[in-house]
DRENDO-1510 file (C-alpha; in Angstrom, 1 decimal, always signed):
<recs>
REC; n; res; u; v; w
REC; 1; UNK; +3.2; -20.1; +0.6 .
REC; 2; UNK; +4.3; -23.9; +0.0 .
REC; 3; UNK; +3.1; -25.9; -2.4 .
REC; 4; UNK; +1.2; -27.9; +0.2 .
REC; 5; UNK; -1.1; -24.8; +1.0 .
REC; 6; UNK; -1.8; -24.3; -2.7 .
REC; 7; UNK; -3.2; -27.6; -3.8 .
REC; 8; UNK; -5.4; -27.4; -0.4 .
REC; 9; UNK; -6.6; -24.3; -2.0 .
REC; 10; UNK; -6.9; -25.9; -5.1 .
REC; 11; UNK; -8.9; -28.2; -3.4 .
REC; 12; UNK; -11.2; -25.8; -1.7 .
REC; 13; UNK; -11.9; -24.3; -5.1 .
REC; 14; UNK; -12.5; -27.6; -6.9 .
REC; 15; UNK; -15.2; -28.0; -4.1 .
REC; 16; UNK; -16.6; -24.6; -4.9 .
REC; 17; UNK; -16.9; -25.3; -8.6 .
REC; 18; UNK; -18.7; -28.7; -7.9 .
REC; 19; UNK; -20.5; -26.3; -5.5 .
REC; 20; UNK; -19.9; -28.5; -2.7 .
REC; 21; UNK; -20.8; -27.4; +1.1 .
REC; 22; UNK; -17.8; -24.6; +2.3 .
REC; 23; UNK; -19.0; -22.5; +4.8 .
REC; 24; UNK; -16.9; -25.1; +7.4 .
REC; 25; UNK; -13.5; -25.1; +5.0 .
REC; 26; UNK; -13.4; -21.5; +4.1 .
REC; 27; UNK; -13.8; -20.2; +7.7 .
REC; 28; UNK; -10.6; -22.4; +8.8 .
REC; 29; UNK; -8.1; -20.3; +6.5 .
REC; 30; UNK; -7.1; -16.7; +7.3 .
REC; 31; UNK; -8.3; -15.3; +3.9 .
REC; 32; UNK; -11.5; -17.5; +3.6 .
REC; 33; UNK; -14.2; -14.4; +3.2 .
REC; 34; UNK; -11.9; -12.7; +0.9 .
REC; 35; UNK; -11.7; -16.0; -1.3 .
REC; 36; UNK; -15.2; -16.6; -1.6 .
REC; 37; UNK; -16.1; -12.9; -2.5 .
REC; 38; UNK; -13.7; -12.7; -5.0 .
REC; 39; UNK; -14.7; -16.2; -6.5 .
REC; 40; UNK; -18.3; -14.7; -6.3 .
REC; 41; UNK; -18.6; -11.2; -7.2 .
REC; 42; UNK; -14.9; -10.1; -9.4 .
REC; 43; UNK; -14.2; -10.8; -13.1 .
REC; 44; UNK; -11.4; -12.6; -14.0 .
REC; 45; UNK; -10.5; -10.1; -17.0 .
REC; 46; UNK; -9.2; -7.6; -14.2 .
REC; 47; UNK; -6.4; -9.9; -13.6 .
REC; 48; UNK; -3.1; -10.1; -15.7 .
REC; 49; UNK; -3.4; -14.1; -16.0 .
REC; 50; UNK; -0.5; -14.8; -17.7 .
REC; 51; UNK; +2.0; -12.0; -15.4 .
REC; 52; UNK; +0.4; -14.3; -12.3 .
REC; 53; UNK; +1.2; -17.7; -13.6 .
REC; 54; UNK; +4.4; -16.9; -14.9 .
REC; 55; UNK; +5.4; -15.5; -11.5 .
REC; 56; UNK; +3.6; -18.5; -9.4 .
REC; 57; UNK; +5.5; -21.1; -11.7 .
REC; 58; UNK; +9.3; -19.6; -10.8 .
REC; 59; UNK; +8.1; -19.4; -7.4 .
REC; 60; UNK; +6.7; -23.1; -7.6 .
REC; 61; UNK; +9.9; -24.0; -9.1 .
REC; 62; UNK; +12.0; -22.4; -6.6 .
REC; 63; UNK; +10.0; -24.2; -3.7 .
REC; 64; UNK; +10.8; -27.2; -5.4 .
REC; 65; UNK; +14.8; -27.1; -6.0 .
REC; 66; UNK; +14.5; -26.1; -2.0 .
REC; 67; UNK; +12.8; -29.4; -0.6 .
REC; 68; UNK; +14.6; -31.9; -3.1 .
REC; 69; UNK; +11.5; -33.3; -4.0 .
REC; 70; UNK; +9.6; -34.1; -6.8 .
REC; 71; UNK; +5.8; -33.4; -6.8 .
REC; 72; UNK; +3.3; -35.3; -9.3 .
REC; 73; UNK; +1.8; -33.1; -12.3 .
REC; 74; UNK; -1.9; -32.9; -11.8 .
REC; 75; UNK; -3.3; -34.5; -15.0 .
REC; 76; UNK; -7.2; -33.3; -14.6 .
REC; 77; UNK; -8.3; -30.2; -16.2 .
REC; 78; UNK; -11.0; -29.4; -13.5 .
REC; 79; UNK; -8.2; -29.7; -10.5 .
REC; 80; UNK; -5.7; -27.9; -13.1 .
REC; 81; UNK; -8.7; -25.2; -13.9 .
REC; 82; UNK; -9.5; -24.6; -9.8 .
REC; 83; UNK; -5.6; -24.4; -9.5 .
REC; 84; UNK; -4.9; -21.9; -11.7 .
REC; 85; UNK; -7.8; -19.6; -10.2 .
REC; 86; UNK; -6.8; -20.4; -6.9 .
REC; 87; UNK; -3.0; -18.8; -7.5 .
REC; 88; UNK; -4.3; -16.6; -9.0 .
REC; 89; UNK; -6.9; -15.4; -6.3 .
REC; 90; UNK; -4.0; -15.5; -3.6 .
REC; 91; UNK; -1.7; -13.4; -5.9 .
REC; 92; UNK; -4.6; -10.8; -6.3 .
REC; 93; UNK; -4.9; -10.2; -2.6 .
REC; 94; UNK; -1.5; -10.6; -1.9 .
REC; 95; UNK; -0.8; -8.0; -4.0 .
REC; 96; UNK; -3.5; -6.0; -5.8 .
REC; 97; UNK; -6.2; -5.6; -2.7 .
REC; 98; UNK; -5.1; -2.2; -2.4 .
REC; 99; UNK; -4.3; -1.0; -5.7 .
REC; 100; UNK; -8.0; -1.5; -6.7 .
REC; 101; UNK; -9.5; +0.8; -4.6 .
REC; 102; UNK; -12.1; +3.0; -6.0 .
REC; 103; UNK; -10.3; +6.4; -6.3 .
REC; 104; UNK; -13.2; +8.2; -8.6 .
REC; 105; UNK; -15.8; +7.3; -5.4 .
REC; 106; UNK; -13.4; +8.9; -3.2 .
REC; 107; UNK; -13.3; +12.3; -5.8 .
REC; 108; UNK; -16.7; +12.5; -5.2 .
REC; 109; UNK; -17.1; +13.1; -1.1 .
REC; 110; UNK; -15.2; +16.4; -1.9 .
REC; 111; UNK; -15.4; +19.2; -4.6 .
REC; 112; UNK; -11.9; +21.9; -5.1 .
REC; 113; UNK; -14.9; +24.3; -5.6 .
REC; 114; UNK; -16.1; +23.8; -1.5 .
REC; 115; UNK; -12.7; +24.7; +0.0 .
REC; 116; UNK; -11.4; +28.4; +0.3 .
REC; 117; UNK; -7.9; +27.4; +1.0 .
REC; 118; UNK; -5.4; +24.8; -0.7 .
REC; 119; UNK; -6.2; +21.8; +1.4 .
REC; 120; UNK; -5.0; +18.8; +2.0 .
REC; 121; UNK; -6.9; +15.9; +3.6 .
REC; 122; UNK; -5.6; +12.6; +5.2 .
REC; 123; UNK; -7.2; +9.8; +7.0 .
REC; 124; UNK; -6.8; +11.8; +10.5 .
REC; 125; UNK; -7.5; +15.5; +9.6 .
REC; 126; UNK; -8.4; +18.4; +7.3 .
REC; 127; UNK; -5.6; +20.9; +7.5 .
REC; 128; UNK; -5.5; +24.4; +5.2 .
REC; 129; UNK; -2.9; +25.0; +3.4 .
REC; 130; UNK; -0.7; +28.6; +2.3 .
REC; 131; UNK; -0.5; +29.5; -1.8 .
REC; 132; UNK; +2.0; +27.4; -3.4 .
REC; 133; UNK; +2.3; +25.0; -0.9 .
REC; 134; UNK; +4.5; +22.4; -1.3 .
REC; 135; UNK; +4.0; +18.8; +0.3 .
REC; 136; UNK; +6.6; +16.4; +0.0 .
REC; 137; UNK; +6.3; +12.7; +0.9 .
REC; 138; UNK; +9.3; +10.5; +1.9 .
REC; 139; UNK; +9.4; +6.6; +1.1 .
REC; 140; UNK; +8.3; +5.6; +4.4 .
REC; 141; UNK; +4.9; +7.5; +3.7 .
REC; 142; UNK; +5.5; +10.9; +6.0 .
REC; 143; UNK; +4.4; +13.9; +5.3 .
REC; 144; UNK; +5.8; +18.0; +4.9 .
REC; 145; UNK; +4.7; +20.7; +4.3 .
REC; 146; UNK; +7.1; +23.7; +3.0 .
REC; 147; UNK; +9.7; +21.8; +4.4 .
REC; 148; UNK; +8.1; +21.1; +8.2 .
REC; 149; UNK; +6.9; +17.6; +8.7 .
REC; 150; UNK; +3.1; +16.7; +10.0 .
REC; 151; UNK; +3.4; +14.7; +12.9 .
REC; 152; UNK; +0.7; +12.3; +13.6 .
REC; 153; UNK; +0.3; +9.1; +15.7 .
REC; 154; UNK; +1.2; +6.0; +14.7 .
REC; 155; UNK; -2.0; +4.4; +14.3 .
REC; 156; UNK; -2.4; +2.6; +10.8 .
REC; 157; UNK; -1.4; -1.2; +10.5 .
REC; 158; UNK; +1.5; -1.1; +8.2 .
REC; 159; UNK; +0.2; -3.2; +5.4 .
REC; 160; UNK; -2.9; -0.6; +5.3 .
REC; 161; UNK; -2.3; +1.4; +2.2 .
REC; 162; UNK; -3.6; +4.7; +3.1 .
REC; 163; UNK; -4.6; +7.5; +0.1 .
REC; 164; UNK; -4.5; +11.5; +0.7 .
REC; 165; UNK; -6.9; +13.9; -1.0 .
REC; 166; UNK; -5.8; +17.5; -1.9 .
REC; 167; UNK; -7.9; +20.1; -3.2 .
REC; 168; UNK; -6.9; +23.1; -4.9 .
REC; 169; UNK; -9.4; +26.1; -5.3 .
REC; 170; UNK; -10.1; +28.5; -8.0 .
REC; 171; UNK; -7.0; +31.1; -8.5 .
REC; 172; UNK; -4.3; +28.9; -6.2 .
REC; 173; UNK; -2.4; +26.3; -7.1 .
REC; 174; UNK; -0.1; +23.7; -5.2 .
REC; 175; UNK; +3.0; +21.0; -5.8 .
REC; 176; UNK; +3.3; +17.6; -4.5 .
REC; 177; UNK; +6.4; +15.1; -4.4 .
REC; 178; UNK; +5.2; +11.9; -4.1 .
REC; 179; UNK; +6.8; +8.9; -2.3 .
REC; 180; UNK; +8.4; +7.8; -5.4 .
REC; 181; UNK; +9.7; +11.0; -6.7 .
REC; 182; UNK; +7.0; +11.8; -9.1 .
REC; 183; UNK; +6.4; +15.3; -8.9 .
REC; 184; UNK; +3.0; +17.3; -9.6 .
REC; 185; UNK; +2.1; +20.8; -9.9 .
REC; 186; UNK; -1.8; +21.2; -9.4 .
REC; 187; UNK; -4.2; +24.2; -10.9 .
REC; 188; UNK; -6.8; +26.0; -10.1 .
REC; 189; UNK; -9.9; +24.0; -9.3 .
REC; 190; UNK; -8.0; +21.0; -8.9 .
REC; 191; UNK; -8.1; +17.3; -7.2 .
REC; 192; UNK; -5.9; +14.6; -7.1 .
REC; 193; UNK; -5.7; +11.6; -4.9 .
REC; 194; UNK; -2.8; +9.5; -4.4 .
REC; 195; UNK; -1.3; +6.7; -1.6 .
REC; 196; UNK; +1.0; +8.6; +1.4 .
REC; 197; UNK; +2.9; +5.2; +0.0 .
REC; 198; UNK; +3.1; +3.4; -3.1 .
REC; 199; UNK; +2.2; -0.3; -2.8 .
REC; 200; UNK; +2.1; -3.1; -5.2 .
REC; 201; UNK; +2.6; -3.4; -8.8 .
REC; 202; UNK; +1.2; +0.1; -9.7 .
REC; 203; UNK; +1.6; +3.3; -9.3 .
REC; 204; UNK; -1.4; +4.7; -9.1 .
REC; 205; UNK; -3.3; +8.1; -8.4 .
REC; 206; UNK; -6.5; +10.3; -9.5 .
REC; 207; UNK; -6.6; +13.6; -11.4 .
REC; 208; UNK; -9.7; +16.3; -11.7 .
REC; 209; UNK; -9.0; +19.6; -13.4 .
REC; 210; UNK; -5.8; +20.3; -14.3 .
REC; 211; UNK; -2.4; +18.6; -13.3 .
REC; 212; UNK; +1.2; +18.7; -15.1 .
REC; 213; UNK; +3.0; +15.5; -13.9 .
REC; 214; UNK; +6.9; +14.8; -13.9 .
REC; 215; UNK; +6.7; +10.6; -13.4 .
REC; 216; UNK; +10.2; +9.0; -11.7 .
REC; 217; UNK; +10.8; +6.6; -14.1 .
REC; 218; UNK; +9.9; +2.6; -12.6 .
REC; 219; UNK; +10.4; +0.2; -15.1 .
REC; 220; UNK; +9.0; -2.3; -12.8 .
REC; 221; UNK; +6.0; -0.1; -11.6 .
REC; 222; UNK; +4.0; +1.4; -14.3 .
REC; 223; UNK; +2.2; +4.8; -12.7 .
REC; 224; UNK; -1.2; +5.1; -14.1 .
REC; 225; UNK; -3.3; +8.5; -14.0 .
REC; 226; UNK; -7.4; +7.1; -13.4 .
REC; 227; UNK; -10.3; +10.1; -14.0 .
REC; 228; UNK; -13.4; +9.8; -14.6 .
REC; 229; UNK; -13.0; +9.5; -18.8 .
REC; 230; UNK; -9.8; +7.8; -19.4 .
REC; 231; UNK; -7.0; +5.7; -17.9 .
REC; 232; UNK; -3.0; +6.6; -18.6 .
REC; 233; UNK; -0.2; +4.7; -18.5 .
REC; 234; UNK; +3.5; +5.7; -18.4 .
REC; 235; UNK; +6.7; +4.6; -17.0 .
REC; 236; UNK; +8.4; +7.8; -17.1 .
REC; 237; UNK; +7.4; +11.5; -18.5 .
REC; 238; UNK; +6.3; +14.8; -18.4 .
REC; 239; UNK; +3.1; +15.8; -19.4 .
REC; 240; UNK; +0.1; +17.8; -18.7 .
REC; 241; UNK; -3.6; +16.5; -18.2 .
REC; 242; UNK; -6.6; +19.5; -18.5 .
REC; 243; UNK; -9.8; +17.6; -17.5 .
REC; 244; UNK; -12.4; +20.0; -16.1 .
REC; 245; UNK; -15.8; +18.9; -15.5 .
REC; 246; UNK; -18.0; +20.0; -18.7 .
REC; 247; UNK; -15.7; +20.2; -20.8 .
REC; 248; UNK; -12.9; +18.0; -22.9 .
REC; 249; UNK; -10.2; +16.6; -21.4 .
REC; 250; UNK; -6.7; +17.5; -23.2 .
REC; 251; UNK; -3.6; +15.8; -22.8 .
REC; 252; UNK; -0.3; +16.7; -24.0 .
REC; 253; UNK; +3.2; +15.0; -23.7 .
REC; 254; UNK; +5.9; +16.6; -23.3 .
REC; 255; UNK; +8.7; +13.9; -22.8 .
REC; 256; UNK; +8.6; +10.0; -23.1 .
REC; 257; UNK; +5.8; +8.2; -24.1 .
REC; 258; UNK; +2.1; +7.6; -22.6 .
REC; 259; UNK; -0.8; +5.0; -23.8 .
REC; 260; UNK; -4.0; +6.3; -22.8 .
REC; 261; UNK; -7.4; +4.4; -22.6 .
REC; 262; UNK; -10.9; +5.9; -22.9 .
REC; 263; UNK; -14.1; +4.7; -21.6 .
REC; 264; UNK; -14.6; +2.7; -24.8 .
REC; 265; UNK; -11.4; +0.9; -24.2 .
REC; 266; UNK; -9.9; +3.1; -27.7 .
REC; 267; UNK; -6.3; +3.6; -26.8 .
REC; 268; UNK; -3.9; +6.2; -28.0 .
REC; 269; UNK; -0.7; +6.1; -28.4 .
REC; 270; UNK; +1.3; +9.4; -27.6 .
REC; 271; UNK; +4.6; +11.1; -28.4 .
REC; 272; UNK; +6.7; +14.4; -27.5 .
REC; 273; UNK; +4.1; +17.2; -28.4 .
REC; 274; UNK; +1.4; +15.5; -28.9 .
REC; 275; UNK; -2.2; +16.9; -27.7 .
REC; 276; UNK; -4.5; +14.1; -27.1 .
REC; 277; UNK; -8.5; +15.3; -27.1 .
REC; 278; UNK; -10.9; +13.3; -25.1 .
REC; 279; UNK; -14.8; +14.2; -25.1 .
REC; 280; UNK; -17.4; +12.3; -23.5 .
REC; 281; UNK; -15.3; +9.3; -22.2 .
REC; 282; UNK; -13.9; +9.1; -26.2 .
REC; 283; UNK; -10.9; +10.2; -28.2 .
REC; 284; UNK; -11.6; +12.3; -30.4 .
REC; 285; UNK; -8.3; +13.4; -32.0 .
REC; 286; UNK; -4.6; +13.8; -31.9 .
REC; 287; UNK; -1.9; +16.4; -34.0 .
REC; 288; UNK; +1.0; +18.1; -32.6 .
REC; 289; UNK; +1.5; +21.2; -30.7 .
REC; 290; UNK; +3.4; +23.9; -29.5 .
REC; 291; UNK; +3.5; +22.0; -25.9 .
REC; 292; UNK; +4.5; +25.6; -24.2 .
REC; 293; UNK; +1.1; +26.8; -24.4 .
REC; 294; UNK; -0.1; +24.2; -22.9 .
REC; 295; UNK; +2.2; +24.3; -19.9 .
REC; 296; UNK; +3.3; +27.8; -19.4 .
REC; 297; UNK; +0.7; +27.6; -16.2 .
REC; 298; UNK; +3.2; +25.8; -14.3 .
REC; 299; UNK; +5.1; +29.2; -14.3 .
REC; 300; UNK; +2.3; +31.3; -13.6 .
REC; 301; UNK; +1.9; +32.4; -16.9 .
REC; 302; UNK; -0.9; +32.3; -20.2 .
REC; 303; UNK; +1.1; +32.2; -23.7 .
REC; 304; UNK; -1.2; +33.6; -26.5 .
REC; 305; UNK; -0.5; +32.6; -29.6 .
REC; 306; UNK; -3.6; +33.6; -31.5 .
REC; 307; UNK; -5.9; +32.2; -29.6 .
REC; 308; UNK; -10.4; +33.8; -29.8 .
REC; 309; UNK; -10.7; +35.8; -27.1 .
REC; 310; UNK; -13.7; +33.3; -26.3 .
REC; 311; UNK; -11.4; +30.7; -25.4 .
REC; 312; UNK; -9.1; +33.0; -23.2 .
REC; 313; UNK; -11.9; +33.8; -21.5 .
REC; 314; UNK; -13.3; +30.3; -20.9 .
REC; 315; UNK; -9.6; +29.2; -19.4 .
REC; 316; UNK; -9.4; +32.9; -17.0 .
REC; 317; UNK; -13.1; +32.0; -15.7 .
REC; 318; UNK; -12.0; +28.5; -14.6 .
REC; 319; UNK; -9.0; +30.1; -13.1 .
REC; 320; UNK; -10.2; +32.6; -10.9 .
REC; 321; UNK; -13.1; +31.3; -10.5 .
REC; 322; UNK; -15.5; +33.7; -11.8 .
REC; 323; UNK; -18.0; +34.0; -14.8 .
REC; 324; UNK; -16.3; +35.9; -17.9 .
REC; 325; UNK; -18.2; +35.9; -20.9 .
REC; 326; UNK; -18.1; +37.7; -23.5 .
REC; 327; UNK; -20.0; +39.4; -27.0 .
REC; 328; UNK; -19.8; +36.4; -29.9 .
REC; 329; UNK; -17.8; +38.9; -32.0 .
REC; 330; UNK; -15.6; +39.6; -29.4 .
REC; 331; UNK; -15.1; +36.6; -28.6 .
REC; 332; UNK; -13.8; +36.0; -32.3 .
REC; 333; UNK; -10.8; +38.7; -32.1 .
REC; 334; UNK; -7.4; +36.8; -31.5 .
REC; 335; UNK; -4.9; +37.6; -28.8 .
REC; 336; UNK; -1.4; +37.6; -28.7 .
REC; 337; UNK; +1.4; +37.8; -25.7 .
REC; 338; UNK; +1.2; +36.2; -22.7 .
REC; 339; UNK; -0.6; +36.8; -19.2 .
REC; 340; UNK; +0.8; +36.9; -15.4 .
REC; 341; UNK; -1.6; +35.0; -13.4 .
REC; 342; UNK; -0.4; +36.2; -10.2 .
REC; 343; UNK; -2.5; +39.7; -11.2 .
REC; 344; UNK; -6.2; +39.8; -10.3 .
REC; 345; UNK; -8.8; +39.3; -12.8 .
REC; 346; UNK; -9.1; +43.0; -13.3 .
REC; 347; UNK; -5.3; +43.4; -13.9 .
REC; 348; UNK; -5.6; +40.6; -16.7 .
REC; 349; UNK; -8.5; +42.1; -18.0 .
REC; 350; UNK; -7.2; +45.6; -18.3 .
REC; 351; UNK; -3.9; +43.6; -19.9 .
REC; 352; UNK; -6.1; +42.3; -23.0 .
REC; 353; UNK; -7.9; +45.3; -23.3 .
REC; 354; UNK; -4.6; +47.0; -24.2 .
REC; 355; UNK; -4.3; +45.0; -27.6 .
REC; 356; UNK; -8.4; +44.7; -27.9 .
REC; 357; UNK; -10.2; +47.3; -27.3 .
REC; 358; UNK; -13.7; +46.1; -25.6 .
REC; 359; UNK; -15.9; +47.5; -22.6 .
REC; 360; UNK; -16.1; +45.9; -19.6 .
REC; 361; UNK; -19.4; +45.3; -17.7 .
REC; 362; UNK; -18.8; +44.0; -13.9 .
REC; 363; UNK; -21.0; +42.0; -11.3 .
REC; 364; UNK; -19.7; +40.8; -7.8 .
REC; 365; UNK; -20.7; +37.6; -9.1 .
REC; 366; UNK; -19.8; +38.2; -13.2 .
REC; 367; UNK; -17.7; +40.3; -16.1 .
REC; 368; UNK; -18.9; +40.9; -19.6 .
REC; 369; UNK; -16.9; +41.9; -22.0 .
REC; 370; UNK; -18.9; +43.9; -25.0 .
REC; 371; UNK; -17.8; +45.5; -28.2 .
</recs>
């Protein structure tokens, strides 16, 4: 865009702060609806201000040297004013449009807990997907699974930035490359939600449950994890994010460095082995950890180093998807070794019970473990 076509922006906006008659002005340029809604209904505080004008200056700058020409400083602060929002509204849609969508009011049309299968929905279909599958995306956006790419019709305008849902239920888990390398291995009881095709300035996806992430490092694209009680920020790491529903979200880093932001706007600041503890939308702590135990899922396995029996438990029923409880004394034993999660429930069981004795009371619905 030339310089001419921002000050007749500028202009328009000038208009619309003297709130001036539009409805003939705004319907002559392509993004005229867009303008108006954004000039009506967004805050300003979404928008990096200073990022934009810096950029729009070189750009201004670089228009100039180009043409040979020297264009007059505008001198008014109300015309300066309606020219900085106007650059900055153009540079928002330009850019931006599609990196705010509302990825938490897409998690909610779909709960892991619904699906039998792994399964993995795009904008045309549903499909079901084996144990451990594996879905790779190139840079152009396709899609394979295990290797065999998903043909589908070229339908979608190019520019359209188009998101993917996958759902993982309770005892199978799945792996995702996404277009920009970053890979993801997803638990049980699991959602994330991510673009076929990273656009824009951001990197940016959902989580729900329980996801260990291995970012491609983008100096120039910072990837940010959204849920529903905090917001992270990396450029390049490993770490692992636990956020069930009902209970407290942990995070732990295991390489590089994250900044996380709660509901309250707190941020955190983490390093390698660091366990971050989120309740209610609020950080609550931070220490260091063993990050092993943490992660040793990835491999299919539960390290015990000590931990109640209560909170074994309490991570087993999420797993497979079953009610464990257990008697409060019980519960207080600790437990050491480690766990294959491939077994069934009643293999794992019968594992613990080796190193603690306890009876075993089953439902089809429900096990309780008494003294």
């Amino acid at each position: 865009m030339n310089l001419k076509e921002y000050f007749r922006l500028a202009n328009l906006f000038g208009k619309l702060n003297s709130q001036e008659e539009l409805e003939d002005d705004f319907t002559t340029i392509p993004e005229g609806e867009k303008l108006r809604f954004f000039w009506e209904s967004c805050k300003q505080e979404k928008i990096d201000a200073s990022s934009i004008i810096e950029r729009t200056c070189i750009r201004m700058r670089k228009d100039a040297m180009k043409r040979r020409r020297n264009y007059f400083l505008i001198t008014s602060a109300s015309i300066a004013a309606s020219v900085l929002i106007c650059i900055s509204t153009i540079y928002f849609l330009n850019q931006t449009t599609t990196a705010d969508v509302d990825l938490q009011a897409i998690a909610t049309e779909m709960d892991s807990q619904t699906v039998d299968e792994v399964t993995l929905i795009t904008a045309k279909e549903q499909l079901n997907l084996d144990e451990d599958a594996f879905i790779k995306y190139s840079k152009e956006g396709k899609v394979a699974v295990n290797s065999q790419i998903i043909k589908e019709e070229e339908e979608k305008v190019k520019d359209e930035q188009e998101y993917n849902q996958l759902l993982v239920p309770p005892g199978k888990r799945a792996r995702i490359e996404l277009s920009d390398g970053t890979h993801l291995i997803v638990n049980s009881q699991s959602k994330v939600i991510y673009p076929r095709r990273f656009k824009g300035d951001i990197r940016k996806i959902y989580a729900q449950g329980e996801v260990f992430l291995e970012v491609a490092h983008d100096k120039k694209h910072p990837f940010v994890v959204e849920s529903e009680d905090f917001s992270l920020r990396v450029l390049g790491t490993k770490f692992n994010i636990s956020n069930y529903k009902g209970g407290t979200t942990n995070i732990v880093l295991v390489e590089g460095a994250v900044e996380v932001t709660d509901k309250n706007e707190r941020k955190a600041q983490l390093t390698p082995n660091d366990l971050l503890n989120i309740a209610n939308g609020t950080i609550t702590s931070q220490k260091k950890v063993d990050v092993a135990e943490y992660i040793s899922w990835v491999d299919g396995i539960m390290l015990l180093n000590g931990n109640d029996l209560s909170q074994i438990i309490q991570r087993l029923s999420i797993y497979y998807g079953l009610s464990i409880q257990c008697d409060p004394l019980v519960g207080k034993e600790k437990v050491y070794g480690k766990l294959d999660l491939k077994d069934d429930i009643d293999e794992v069981i019968e594992c613990i019970q080796q190193t603690l004795p306890f009876k075993v009371e089953k439902s089809s619905t429900s096990i309780y473990l008494n003294k």
